[in-house]
C-alpha positions in Angstrom: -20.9 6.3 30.6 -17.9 6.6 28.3 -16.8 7.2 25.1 -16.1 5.0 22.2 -14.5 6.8 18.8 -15.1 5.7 15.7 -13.7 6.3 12.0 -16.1 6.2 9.1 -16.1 6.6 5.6 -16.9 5.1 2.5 -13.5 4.2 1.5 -10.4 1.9 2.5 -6.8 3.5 2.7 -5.1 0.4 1.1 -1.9 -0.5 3.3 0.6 -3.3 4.0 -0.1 -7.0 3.9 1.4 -6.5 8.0 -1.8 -3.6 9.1 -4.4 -4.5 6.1 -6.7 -1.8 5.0 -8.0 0.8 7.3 -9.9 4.0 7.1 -7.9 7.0 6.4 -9.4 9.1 9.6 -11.2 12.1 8.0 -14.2 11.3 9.3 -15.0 10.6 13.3 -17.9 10.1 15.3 -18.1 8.7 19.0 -20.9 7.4 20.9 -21.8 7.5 25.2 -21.9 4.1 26.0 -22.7 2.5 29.2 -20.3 0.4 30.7 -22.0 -2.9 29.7 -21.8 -1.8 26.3 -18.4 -0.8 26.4 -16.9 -4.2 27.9 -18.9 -5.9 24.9 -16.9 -3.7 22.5 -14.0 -4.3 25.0 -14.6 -8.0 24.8 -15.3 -8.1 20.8 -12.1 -6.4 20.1 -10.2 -8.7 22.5 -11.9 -11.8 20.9 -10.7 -10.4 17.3 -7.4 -9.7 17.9 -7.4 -6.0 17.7 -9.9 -5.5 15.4 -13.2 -3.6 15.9 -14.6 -2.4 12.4 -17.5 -3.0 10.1 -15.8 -5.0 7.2 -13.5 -8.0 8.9 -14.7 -8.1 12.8 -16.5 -11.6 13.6 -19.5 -9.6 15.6 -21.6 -13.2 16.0 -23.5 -13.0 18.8 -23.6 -9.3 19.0 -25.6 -8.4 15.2 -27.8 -6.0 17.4 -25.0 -3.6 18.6 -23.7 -4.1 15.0 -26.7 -3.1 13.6 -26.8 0.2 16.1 -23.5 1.2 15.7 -23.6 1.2 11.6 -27.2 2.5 11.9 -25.2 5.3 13.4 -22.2 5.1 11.5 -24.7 5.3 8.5 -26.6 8.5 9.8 -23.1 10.5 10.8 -21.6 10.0 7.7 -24.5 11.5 5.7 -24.7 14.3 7.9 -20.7 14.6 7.6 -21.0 14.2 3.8 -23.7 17.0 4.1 -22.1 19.2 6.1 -18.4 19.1 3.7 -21.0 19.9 0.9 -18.8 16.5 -0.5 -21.6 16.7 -3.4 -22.6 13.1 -2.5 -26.6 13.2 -2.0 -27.0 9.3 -1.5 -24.9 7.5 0.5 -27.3 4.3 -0.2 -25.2 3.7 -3.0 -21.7 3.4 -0.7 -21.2 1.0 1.6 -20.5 2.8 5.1 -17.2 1.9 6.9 -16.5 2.7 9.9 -13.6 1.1 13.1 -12.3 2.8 16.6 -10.2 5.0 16.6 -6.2 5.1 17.8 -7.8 6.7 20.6 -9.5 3.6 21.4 -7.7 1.5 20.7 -5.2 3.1 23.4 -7.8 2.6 25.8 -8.4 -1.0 24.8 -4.9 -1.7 25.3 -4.5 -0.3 29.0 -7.1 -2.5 30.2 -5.6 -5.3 28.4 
């Protein structure tokens, strides 16, 4: 098993045309992953040039481990949302965004 991190939040942190948005990092998550799930992320990431997020990642071919991870993207961030007492009661409304983590991405990058 091993860890993948995740950022998620219902907003972008606009930045540079060079880096494009990203998520500001209040918010984090991670899920245990086997290892066959984590060379798929491995392999998505690699196949997308350093991306692995919700909003720009091509995930074709892989829409059900899309759908699990923003299924628990989803579910974390309304617990996370809760727990701040952030005063938003439905996150229905937001879209949920969520991408690795530096972290991960460190990871990524020494298997590279």
């Amino acid at each position: 098993m091993k860890k993948v991190a995740f950022y998620v939040d219902y907003n972008y942190e606009v930045s540079s045309d060079e880096y494009g948005s990203n998520l500001v990092g209040r918010y984090d998550f991670s899920i245990d992953c086997s290892d066959e799930i984590y060379d798929e992320l491995y392999q998505i990431w690699d196949e997308n040039g350093g991306d692995l997020n919700s909003w720009n990642t091509n995930w074709d071919g892989h829409d059900s481990l899309y759908h699990s991870i923003n299924q628990i993207a989803t579910k974390m961030l309304n617990e996370i949302l809760e727990e701040n007492k952030s005063g938003i009661r439905n996150i229905s409304s937001l879209d949920v965004l969520w991408e690795i983590t530096k972290e991960t991405i460190d990871e990524f990058e020494t298997r590279s």
